[in-house]
C-alpha positions in Angstrom: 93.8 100.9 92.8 96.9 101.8 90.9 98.3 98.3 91.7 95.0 96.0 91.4 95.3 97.8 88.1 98.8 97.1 87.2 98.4 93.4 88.1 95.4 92.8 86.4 97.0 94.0 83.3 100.4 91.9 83.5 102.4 95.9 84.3 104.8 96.0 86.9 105.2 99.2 88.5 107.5 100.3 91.3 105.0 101.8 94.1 107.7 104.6 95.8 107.8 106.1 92.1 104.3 107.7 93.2 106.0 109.2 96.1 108.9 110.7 94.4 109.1 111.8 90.6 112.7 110.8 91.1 112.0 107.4 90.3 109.8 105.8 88.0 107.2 104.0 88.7 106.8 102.5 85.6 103.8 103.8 84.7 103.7 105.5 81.0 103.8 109.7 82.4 104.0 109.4 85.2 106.1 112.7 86.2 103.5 114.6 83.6 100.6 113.1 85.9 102.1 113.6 88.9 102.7 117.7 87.8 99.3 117.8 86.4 97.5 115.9 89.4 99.9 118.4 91.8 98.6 121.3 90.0 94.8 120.6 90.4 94.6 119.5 93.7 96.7 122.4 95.2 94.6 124.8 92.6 97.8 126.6 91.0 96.3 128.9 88.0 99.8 128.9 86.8 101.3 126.1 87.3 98.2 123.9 85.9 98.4 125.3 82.9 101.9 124.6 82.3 101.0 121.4 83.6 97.9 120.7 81.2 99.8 121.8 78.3 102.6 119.0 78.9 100.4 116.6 79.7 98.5 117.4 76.1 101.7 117.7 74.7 102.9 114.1 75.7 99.9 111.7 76.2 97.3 113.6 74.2 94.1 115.5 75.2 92.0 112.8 76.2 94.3 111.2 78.4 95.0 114.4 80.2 90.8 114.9 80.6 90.5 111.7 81.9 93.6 112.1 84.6 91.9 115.3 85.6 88.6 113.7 86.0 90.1 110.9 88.2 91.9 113.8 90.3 89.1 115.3 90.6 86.8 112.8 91.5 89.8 111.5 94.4 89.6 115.1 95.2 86.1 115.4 95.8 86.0 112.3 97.7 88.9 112.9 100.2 87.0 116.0 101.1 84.0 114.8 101.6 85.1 112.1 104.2 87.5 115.0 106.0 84.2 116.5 106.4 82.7 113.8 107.6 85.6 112.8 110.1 86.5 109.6 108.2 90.1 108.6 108.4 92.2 106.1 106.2 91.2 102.3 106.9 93.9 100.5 108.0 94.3 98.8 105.6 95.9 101.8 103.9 98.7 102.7 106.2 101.4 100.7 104.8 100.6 102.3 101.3 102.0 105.7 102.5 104.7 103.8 103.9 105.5 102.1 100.9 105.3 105.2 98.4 107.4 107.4 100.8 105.0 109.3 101.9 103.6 108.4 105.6 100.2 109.1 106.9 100.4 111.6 110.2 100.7 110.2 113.4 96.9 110.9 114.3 95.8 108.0 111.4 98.0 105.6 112.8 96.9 106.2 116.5 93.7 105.5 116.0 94.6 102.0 115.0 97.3 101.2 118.1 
């Protein structure tokens, strides 16, 4: 989504930069989102509101509501389809590949 997103707006962004916050991606806060996303998905009282106050702090209130509903919402939705028993679709792989961060062997089995 991030890169349909980039595209369609003319952006360029630099994909492994999601993987490690020691590069940039491109994308305006990213190492703010990327503490603040890491804070609510791994539900860190402390660290998330360290997090939520730099994120305020540096793109504003509404932009940190809105990255918190979005990692929410991705949140909810991975969840629900671990549940379930739904993997990634293939077409996916190469994504973790490309940000530095590979899917587990048992994804990529089940498409050999």
């Amino acid at each position: 989504m991030l890169r349909a997103s980039a595209e369609a707006n003319d952006e360029t962004i630099d994909m492994s930069g999601i993987g490690s916050v020691s590069i940039d991606s491109g994308v305006p806060g990213d190492r703010v989102l990327t503490a603040l996303t890491d804070a609510a998905i791994l539900r860190d009282p402390d660290e998330m509101e360290t997090a939520r106050a730099r994120s305020i702090e540096e793109l504003g209130e509404a932009t940190t509501m809105r990255a918190l509903a979005v990692a929410g919402n991705f949140e909810m939705m991975n969840r629900l389809l671990d549940a379930i028993g739904v993997g990634p679709p293939q077409r996916i792989i190469g994504i973790g590949d490309e940000i530095g961060v590979p899917l587990p062997e048992r994804f990529r089995s089940q498409f050999s």
